[in-house]
C-alpha positions in Angstrom: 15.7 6.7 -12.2 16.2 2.7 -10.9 12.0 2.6 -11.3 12.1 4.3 -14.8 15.2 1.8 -15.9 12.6 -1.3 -14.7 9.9 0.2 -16.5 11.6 0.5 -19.6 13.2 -3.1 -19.1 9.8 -3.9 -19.3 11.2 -5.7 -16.0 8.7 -4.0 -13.2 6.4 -6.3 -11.2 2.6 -5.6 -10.5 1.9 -3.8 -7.6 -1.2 -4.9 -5.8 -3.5 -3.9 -3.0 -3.9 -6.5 -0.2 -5.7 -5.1 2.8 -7.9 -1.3 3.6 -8.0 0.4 6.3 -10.3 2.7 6.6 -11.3 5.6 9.2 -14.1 7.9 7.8 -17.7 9.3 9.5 -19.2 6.4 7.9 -16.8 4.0 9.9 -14.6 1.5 8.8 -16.4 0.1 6.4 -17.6 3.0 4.1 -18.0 0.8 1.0 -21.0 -1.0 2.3 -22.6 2.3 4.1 -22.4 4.1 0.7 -23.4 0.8 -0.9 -26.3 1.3 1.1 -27.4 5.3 0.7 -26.1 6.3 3.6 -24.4 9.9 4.2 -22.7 11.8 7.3 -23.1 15.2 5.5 -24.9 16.8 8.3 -25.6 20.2 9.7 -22.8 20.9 12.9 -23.3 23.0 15.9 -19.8 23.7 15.5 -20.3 25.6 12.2 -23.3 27.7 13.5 -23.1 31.4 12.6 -21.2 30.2 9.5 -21.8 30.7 5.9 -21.3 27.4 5.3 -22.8 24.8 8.4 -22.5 21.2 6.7 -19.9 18.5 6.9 -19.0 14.9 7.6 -17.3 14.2 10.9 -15.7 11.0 12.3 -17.9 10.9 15.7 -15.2 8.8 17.2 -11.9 7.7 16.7 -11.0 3.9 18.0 -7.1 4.0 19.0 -7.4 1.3 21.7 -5.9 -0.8 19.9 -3.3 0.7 18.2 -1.4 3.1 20.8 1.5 1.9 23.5 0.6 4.3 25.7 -2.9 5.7 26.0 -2.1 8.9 26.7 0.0 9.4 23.7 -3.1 10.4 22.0 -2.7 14.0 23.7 0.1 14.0 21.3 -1.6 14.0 18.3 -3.5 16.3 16.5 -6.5 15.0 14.4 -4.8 13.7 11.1 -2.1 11.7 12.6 -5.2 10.0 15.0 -7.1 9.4 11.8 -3.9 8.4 10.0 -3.0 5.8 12.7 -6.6 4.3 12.9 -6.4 3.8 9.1 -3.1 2.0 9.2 -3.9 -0.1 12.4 -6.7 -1.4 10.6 -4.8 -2.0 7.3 -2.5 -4.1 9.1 -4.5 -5.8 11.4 -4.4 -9.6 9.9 -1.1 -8.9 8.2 1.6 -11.3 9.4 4.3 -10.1 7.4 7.3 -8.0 9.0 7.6 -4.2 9.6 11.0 -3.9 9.8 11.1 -3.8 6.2 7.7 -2.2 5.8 7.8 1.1 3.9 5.6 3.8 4.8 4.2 6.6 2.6 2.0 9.0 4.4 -0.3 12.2 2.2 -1.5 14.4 4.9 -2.9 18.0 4.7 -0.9 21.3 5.8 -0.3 22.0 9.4 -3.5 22.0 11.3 -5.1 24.4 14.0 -4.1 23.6 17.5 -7.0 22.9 20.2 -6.2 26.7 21.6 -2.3 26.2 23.2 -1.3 28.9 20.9 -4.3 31.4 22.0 -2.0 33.4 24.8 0.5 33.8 22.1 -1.6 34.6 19.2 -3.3 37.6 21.3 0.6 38.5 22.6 1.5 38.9 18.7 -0.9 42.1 18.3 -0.4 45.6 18.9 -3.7 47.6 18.0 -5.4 44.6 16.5 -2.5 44.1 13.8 0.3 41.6 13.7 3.6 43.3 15.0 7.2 41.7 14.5 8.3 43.3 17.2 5.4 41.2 19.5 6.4 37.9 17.4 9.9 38.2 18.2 9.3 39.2 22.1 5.8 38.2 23.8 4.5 36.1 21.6 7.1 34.2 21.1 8.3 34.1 24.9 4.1 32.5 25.7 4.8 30.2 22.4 4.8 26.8 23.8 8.2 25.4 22.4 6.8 21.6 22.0 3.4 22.8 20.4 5.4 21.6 17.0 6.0 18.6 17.8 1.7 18.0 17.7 0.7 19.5 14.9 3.5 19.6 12.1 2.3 17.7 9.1 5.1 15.0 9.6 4.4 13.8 12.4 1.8 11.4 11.4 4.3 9.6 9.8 6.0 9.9 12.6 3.4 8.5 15.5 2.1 5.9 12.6 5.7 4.6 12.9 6.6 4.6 16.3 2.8 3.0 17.3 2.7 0.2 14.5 6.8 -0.2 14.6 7.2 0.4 11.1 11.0 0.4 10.2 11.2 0.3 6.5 11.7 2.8 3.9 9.8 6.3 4.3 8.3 9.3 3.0 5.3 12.9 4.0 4.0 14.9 1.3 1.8 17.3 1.8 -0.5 19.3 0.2 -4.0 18.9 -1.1 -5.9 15.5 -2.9 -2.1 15.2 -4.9 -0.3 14.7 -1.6 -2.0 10.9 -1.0 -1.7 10.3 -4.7 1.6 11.1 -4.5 2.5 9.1 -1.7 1.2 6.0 -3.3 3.2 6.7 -6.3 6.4 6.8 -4.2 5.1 3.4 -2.7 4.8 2.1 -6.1 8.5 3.0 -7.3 10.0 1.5 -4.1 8.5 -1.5 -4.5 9.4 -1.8 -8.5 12.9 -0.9 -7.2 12.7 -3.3 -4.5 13.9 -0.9 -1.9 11.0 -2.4 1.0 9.0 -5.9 0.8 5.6 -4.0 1.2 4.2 -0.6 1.5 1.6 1.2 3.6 0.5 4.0 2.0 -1.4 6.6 4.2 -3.6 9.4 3.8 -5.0 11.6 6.2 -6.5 15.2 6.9 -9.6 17.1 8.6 -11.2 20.1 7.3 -14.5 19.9 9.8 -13.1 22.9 12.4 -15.3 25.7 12.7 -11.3 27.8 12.1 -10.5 25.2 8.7 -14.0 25.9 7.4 -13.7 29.8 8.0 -10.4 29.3 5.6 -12.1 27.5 2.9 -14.7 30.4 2.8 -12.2 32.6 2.5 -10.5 31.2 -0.1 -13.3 30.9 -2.0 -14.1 34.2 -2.2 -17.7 33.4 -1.8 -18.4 30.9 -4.5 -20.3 27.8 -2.6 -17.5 24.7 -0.9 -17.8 21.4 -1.0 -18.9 19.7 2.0 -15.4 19.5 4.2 -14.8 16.2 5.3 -12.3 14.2 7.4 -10.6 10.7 6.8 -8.1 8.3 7.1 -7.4 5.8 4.7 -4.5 3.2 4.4 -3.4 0.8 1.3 -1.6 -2.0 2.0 0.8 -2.5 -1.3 3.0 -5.8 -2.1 4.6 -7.2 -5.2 2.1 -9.4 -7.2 3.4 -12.9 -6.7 4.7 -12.2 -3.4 1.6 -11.7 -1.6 1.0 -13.2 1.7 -2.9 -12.6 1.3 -5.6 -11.8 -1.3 -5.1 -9.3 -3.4 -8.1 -7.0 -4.8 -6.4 -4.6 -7.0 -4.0 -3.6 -9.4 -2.4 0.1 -9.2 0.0 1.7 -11.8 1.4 4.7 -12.4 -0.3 6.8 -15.0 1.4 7.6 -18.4 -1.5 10.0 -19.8 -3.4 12.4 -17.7 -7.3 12.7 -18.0 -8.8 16.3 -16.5 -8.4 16.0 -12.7 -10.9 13.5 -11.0 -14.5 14.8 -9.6 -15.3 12.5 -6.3 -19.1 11.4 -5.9 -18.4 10.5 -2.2 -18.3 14.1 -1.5 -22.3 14.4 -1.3 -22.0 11.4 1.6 -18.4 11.8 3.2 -17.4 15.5 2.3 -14.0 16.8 0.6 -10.9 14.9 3.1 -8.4 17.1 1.1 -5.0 15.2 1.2 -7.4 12.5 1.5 -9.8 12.5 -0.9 -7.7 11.0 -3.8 -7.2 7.2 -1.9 -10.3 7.7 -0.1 -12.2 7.8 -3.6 -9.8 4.9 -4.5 -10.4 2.5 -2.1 -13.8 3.0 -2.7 -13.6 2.2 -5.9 -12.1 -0.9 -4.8 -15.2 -2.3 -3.7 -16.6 -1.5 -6.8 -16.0 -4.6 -8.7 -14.2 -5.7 -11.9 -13.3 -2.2 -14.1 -10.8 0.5 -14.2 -10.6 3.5 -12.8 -8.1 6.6 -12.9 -7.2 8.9 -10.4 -5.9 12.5 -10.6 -5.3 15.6 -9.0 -2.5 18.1 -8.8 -1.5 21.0 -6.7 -2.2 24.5 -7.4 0.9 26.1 -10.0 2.0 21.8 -10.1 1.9 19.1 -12.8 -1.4 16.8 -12.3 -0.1 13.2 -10.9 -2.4 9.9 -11.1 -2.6 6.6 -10.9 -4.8 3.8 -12.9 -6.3 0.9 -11.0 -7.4 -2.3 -12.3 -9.7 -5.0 -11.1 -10.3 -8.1 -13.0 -12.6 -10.8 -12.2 -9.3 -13.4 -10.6 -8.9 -10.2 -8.0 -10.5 -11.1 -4.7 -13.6 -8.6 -3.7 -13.5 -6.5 -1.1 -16.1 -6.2 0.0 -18.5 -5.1 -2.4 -19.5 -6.2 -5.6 -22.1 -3.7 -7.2 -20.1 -1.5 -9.8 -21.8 2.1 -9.0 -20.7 2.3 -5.1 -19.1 5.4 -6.1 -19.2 7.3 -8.9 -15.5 7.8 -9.4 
């Protein structure tokens, strides 16, 4: 209600973008490798015997520089290690404070584990079908109790946090493409409210597993999928006027809805899910001066959105040719 009172006060201050991070299978820079034709929508060994056997994979991700403790990685599953790549390298040349640094994180449901769960899984089934009884006695005695604690969907919030020390104001939603759109929105009101001094806004999720591609097949029910992809991207978000650095963008909060957004970068970096949305944003960014909305909304859900707005004053980052990415 505080950021609806400042809107209609006509009182609410610009919200800009002032630093990307980006970790994608094109690297950290995917403006300028889809600037220049390239794609990482390639056939995986991991998808052989598969219906579908294409996607875009991040071949490695950097987290030297980022972790306290190099073997905290262990503790992560895939989206909070893209997640925490992307926000390292949004932050890297920021010299502002985090202990008043919000953080809004959109990241996918809860992801497979890398097999810890296999003895228990098997321990579950009596004749090849899921018993309660096995649940509630051997599988859940071989369960083990901290595998949680890895792959719940909040917990990229939680290791961007602790690794980057980021104190301020906080939120996970998760979901599909609306879950990063939505995070940014929530960045955007606690700003105009003035509950943090800046806001990093996160998305991040991974759909290249041989188990998460098996899923989308099956949910489509045969109809072809989109490349799966995998990304992490970061926004960092301050108050126009109170910026410490450039700024390249403007973001608002949409008042009407156009049809849910198709993303071109699919064909060259797959569907990221959770994702997609800021992914297809900040690669817009590099696009030069225009406007662009983006929407998407969860299945059963009201679509959310957000319009972004580049004039020629806006720093470029860091390219300038308008078709980058068909938006």
């Amino acid at each position: 209600m505080e950021a609806s009172w400042c809107l209609d006060m006509g009182e609410a201050p610009r919200v800009v973008i002032t630093s990307l991070g980006f970790c994608t299978p094109l690297g950290t820079d995917p403006v300028t490798a889809v600037a220049r034709g390239e794609s990482a929508v390639r056939e995986q060994d991991a998808l052989s015997g598969l219906l579908h056997q294409t996607a875009a994979v991040v071949e490695k991700i950097d987290l030297r520089s980022a972790l306290k403790r190099r073997k905290d990685r262990k503790l992560m599953a895939r989206p909070s290690q893209l997640a925490l790549a992307a926000a390292a390298e949004a932050l890297r040349s920021w010299p502002g404070s985090t202990n008043t640094l919000g953080l809004f994180v959109g990241v996918g449901r809860e992801p497979g584990d890398d097999g810890e769960s296999e003895n228990a899984l098997v321990a579950a089934q009596v004749d090849g079908r899921v018993s309660e009884a096995a649940v509630a006695g051997p599988c859940r005695d071989l369960y083990p109790p901290l595998l949680p604690l890895k792959t719940l969907p909040n917990m990229a919030l939680a290791h961007v946090s602790i690794h980057l020390d980021i104190r301020g104001e906080n939120g996970t939603w998760c979901g599909g493409p609306a879950a990063g759109l939505t995070a940014l929105r929530a960045a955007i009101w606690a700003l105009e409210a003035g509950r943090c001094d800046a806001a990093l806004v996160v998305g991040a999720d991974s759909w290249t597993s041989a188990g998460a591609v098996r899923d989308l097949l099956r949910i489509s029910r045969g109809a072809p999928i989109q490349p799966p992809g995998e990304a992490g991207v970061a926004l960092l978000l301050e108050r126009a006027g109170e910026t410490i650095g450039p700024s390249y963008a403007e973001v608002r909060l949409t008042q009407e809805h156009s049809p849910d957004s198709v993303y071109g970068h699919h064909r060259v970096l797959g569907d990221c899910k959770a994702a997609d949305a800021l992914l297809a944003l900040g690669l817009r960014v590099g696009g030069g001066p225009g406007r662009a909305q983006f929407v998407a909304a969860e299945e059963g859900q009201s679509a959310v959105g957000v319009d972004l707005f580049i004039t020629p004053e806006f720093a470029c980052y860091p390219a300038h040719s308008m078709d980058v990415v068909d938006a």
